[in-house]
C-alpha positions in Angstrom: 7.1 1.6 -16.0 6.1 -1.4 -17.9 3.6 -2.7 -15.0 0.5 -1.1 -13.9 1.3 0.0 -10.0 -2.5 0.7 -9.5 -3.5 -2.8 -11.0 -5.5 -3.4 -7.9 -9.2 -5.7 -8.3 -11.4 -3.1 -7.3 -14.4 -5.0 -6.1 -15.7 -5.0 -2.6 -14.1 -8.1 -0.4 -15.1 -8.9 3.2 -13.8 -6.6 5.9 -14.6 -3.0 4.3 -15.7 -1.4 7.9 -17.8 1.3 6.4 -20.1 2.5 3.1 -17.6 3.5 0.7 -14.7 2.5 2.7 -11.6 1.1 1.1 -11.8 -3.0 0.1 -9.5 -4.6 2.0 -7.7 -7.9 0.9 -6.9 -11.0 2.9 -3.1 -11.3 3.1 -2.0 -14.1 1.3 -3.4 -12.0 -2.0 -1.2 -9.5 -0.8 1.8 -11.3 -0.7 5.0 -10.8 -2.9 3.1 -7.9 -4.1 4.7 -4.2 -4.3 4.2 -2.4 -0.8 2.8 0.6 -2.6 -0.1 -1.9 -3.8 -0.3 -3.5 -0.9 -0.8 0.0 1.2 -3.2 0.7 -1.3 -5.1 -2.5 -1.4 -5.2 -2.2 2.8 -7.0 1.3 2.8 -3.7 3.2 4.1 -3.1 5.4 1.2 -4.5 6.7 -2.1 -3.1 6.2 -5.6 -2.4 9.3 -5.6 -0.4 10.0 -2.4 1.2 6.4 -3.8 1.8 8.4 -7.1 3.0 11.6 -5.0 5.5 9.6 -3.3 7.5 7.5 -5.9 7.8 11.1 -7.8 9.5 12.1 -4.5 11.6 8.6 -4.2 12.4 9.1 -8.2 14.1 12.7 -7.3 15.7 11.9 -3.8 15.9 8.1 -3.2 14.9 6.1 -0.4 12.4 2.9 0.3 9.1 3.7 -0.7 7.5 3.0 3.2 10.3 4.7 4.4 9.2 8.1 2.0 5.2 7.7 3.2 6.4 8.1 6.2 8.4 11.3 5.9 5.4 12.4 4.0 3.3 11.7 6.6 1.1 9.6 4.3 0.6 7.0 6.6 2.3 5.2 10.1 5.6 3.5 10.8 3.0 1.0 11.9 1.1 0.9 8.5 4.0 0.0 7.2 5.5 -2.8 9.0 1.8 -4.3 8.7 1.7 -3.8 5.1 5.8 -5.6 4.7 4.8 -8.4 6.9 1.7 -8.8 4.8 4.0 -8.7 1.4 6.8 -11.2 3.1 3.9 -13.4 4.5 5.1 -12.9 8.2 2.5 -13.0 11.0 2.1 -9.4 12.6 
């Protein structure tokens, strides 16, 4: 791929809950990004479950949310949140 997945600002923002948690963004930086980022930039997965699971979309197919889920790499839930974030929907 030409463009960095994992091009994420990792500097602390507001809203990390915890020492060493995940930064979290505010939504409208989130939006129109990929949802694999935007997991990623909410604290829901790691690059490397991200990187686990587009190996496993590359070989069998599918939407990217849709193969964290099967996975169990994160919630049905996580994911909505994280689309509405990308689409700029309330949630």
């Amino acid at each position: 791929m030409s463009d960095s997945l994992f091009d994420i600002d990792a500097g602390p923002t507001e809203g990390a809950q915890q020492r060493g948690a995940p930064a979290r963004k505010p939504a409208q930086q989130l939006a129109g990004r990929r949802l694999g980022e935007i997991l990623i930039a909410q604290g829901t997965v790691s690059a490397d479950k991200l990187a686990e699971a587009l190996a496993a979309q590359a070989e069998r197919g599918g939407r990217i949310g849709e193969v964290l889920i099967q996975m169990k790499a994160c919630g049905e839930e996580q994911v909505l949140k994280a689309l509405a974030a990308q689409l700029e929907l309330p949630y």
